[in-house]
ChimeraX commands (.cxc) that place a marker at each C-alpha (Angstrom):
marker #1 position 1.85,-1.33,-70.57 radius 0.5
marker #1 position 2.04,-1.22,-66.85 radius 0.5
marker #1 position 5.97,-0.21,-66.83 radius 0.5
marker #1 position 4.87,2.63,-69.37 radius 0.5
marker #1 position 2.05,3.63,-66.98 radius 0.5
marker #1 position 4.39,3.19,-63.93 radius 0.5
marker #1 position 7.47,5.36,-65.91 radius 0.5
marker #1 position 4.55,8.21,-66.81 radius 0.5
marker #1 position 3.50,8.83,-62.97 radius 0.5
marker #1 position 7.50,8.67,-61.45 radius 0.5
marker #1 position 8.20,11.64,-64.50 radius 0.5
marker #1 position 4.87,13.49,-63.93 radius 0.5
marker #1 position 5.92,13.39,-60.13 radius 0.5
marker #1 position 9.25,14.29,-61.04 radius 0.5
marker #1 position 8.35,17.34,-63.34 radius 0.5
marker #1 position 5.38,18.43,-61.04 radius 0.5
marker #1 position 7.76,18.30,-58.19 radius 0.5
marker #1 position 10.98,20.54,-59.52 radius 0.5
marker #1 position 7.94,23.06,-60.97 radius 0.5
marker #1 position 6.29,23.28,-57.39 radius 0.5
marker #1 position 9.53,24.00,-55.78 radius 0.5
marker #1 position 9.99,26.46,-58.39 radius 0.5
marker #1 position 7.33,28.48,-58.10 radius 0.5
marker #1 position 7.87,28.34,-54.54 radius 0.5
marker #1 position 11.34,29.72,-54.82 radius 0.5
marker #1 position 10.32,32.27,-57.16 radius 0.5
marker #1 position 7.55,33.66,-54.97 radius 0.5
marker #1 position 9.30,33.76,-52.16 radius 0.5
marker #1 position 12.27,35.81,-53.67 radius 0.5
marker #1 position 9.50,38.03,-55.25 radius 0.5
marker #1 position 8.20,38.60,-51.49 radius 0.5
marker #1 position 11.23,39.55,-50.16 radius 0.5
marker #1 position 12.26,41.72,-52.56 radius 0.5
marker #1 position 8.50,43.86,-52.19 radius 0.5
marker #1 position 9.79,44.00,-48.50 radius 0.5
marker #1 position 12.94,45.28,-48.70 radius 0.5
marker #1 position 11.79,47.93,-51.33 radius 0.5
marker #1 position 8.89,48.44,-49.28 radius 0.5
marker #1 position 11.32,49.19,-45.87 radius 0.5
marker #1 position 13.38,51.34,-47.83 radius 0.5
marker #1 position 10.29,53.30,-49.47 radius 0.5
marker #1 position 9.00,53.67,-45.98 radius 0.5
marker #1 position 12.53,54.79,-44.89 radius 0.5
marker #1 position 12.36,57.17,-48.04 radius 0.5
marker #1 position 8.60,58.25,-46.95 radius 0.5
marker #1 position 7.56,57.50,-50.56 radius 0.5
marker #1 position 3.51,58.43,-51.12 radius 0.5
marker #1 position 3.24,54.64,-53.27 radius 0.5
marker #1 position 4.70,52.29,-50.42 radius 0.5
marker #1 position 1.76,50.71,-49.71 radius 0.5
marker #1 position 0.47,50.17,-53.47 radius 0.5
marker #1 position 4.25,49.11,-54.32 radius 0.5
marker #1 position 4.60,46.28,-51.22 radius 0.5
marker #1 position 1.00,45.35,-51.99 radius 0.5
marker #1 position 1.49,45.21,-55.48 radius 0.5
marker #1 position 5.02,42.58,-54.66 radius 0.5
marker #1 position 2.67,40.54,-52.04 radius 0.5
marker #1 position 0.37,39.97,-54.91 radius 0.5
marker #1 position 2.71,38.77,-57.29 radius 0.5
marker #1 position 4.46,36.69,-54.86 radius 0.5
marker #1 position 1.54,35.13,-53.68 radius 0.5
marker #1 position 0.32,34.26,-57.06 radius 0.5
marker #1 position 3.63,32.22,-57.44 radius 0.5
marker #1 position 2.87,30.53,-54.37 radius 0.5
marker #1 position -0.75,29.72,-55.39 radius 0.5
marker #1 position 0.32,28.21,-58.70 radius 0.5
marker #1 position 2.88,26.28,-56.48 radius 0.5
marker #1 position -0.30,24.95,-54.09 radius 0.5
marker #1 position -2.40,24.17,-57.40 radius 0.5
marker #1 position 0.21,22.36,-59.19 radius 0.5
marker #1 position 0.46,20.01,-55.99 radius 0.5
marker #1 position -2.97,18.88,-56.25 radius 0.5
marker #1 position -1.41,16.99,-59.11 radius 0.5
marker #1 position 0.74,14.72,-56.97 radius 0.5
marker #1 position -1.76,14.14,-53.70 radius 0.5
marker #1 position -2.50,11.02,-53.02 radius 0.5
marker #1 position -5.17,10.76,-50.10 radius 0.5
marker #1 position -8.08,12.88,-49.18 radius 0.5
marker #1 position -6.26,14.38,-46.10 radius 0.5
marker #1 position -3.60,15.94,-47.91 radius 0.5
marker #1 position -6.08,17.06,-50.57 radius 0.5
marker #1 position -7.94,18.52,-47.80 radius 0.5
marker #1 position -4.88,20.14,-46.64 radius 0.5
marker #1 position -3.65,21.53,-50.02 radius 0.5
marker #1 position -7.45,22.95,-50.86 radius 0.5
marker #1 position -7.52,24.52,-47.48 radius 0.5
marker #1 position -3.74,26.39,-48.61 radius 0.5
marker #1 position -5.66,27.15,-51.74 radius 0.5
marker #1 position -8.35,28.68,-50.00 radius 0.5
marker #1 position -6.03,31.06,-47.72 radius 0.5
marker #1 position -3.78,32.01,-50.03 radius 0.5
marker #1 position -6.30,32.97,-52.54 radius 0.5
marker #1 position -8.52,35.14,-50.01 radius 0.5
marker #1 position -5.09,36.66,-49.44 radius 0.5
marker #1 position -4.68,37.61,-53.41 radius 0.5
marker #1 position -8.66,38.59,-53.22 radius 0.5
marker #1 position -7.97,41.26,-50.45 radius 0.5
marker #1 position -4.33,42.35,-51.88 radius 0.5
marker #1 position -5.95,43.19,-55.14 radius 0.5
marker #1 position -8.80,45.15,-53.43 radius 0.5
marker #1 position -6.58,46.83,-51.67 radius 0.5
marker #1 position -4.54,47.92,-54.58 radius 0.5
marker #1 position -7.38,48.57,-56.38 radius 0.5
marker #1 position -8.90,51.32,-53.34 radius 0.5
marker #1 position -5.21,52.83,-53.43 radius 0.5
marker #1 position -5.50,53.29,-57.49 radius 0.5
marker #1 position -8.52,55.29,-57.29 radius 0.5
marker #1 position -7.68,57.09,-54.05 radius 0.5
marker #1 position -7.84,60.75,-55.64 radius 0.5
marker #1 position -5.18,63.00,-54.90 radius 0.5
marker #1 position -6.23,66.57,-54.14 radius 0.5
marker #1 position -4.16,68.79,-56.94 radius 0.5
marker #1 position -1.14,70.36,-54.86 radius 0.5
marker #1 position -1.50,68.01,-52.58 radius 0.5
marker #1 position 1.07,65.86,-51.85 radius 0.5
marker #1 position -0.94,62.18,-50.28 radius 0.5
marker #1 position 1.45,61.44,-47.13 radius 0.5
marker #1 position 1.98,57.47,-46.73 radius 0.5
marker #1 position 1.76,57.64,-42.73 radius 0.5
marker #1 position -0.39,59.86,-40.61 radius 0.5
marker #1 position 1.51,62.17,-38.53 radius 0.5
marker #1 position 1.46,61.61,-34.45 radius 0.5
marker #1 position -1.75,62.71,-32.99 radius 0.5
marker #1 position -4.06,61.09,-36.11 radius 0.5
marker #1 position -4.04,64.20,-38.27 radius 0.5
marker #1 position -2.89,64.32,-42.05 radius 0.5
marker #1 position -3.17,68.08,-42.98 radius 0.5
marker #1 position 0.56,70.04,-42.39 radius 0.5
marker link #1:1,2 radius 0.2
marker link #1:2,3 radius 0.2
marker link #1:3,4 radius 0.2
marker link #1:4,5 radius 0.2
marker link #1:5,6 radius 0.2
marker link #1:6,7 radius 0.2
marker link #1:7,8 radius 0.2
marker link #1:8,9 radius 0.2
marker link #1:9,10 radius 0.2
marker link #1:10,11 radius 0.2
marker link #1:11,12 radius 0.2
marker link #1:12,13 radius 0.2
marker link #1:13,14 radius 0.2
marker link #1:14,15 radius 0.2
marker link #1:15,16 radius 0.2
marker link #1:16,17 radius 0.2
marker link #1:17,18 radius 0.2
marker link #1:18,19 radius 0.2
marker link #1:19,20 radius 0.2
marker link #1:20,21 radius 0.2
marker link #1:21,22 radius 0.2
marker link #1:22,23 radius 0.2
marker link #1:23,24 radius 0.2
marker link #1:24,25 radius 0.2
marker link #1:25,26 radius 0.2
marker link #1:26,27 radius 0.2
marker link #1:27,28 radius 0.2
marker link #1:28,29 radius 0.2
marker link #1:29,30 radius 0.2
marker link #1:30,31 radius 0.2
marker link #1:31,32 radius 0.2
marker link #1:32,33 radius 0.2
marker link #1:33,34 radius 0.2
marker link #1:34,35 radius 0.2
marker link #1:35,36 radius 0.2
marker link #1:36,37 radius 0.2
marker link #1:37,38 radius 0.2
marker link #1:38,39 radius 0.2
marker link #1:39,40 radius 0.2
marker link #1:40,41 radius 0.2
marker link #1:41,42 radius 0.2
marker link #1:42,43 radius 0.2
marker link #1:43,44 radius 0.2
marker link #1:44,45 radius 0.2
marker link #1:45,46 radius 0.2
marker link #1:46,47 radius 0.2
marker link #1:47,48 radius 0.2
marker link #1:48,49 radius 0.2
marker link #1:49,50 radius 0.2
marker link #1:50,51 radius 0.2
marker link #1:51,52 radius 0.2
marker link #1:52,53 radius 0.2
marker link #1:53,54 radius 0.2
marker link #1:54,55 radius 0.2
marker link #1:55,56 radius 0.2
marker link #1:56,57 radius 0.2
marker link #1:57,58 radius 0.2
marker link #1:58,59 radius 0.2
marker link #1:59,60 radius 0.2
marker link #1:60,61 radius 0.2
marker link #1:61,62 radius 0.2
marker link #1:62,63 radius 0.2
marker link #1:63,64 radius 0.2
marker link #1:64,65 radius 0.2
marker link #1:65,66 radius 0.2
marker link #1:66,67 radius 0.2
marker link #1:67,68 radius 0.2
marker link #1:68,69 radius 0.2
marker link #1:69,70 radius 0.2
marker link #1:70,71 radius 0.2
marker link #1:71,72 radius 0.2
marker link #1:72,73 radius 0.2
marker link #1:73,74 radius 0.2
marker link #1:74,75 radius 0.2
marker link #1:75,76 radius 0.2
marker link #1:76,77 radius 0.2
marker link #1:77,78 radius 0.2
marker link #1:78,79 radius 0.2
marker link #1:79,80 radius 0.2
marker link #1:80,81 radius 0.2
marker link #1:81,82 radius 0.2
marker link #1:82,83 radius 0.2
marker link #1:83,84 radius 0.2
marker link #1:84,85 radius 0.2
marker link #1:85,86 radius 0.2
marker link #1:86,87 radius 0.2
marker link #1:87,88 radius 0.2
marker link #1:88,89 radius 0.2
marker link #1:89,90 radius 0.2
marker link #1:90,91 radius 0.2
marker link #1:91,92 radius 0.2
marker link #1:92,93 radius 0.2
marker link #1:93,94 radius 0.2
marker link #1:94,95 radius 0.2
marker link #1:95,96 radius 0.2
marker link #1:96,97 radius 0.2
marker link #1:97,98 radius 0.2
marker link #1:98,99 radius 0.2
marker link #1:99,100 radius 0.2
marker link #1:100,101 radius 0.2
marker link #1:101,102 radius 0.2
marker link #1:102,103 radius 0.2
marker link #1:103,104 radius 0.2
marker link #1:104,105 radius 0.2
marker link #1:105,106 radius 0.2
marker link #1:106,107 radius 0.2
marker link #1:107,108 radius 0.2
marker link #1:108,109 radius 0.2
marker link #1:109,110 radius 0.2
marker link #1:110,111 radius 0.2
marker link #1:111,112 radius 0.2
marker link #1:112,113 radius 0.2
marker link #1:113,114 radius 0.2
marker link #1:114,115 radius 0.2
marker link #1:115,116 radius 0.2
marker link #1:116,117 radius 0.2
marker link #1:117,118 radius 0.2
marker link #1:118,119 radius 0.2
marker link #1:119,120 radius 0.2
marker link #1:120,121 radius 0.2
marker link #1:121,122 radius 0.2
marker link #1:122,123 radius 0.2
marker link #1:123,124 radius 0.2
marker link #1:124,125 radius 0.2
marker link #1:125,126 radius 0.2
marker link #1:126,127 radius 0.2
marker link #1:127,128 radius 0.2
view
């Protein structure tokens, strides 16, 4: 029973490990994808640059969370569970304020005829 118990942990470690370093690949491929659209939106002056990049940070980041979660799986001692909740805890306040952002830029009304510039022009004002 003990070999069975002993096989169960060295494939749950096994599994949990490949799927951590998975999520962590896929998240950070997701982030640097947003940023590269987002420098080339920017270059473009497109109005949705900031919802787009934010939107790509979110997604990315929720990757990296599931990552962090999944590795509270294979801690063994309380300071490395202290470290992983603390990752938890910073990269979930980061999700919390990416979606409120996102969510202020969705209902940001746009005046009709109006087209919303993405960056203030020099000297703080908006209006052409």
């Amino acid at each position: 029973m003990e070999q069975i118990t002993e096989f169960l942990a060295q494939t749950l470690d096994g599994v949990v490990g490949v799927a951590i370093h998975g999520f962590e690949i896929v998240g950070v491929i997701i982030i640097v994808i947003a940023g590269v659209r987002g420098v080339v939106n920017y270059i473009r002056r497109s109005p949705s640059v900031r919802l787009q990049l934010a939107q790509g940070m979110a997604l990315g980041l929720e990757f990296k969370l599931g990552s962090e979660i999944l590795r509270t799986v294979i801690v063994r001692e309380l300071s490395e569970v202290a470290l992983v909740a603390a990752i938890i805890a910073v990269r979930a306040a980061l999700t919390f304020l990416i979606h409120w952002e996102i969510k202020n830029e969705k209902q940001e009304p746009e005046a009709p005829g109006k087209k919303s510039a993405p960056f203030p022009k020099k000297g703080g004002s908006e209006e052409s």
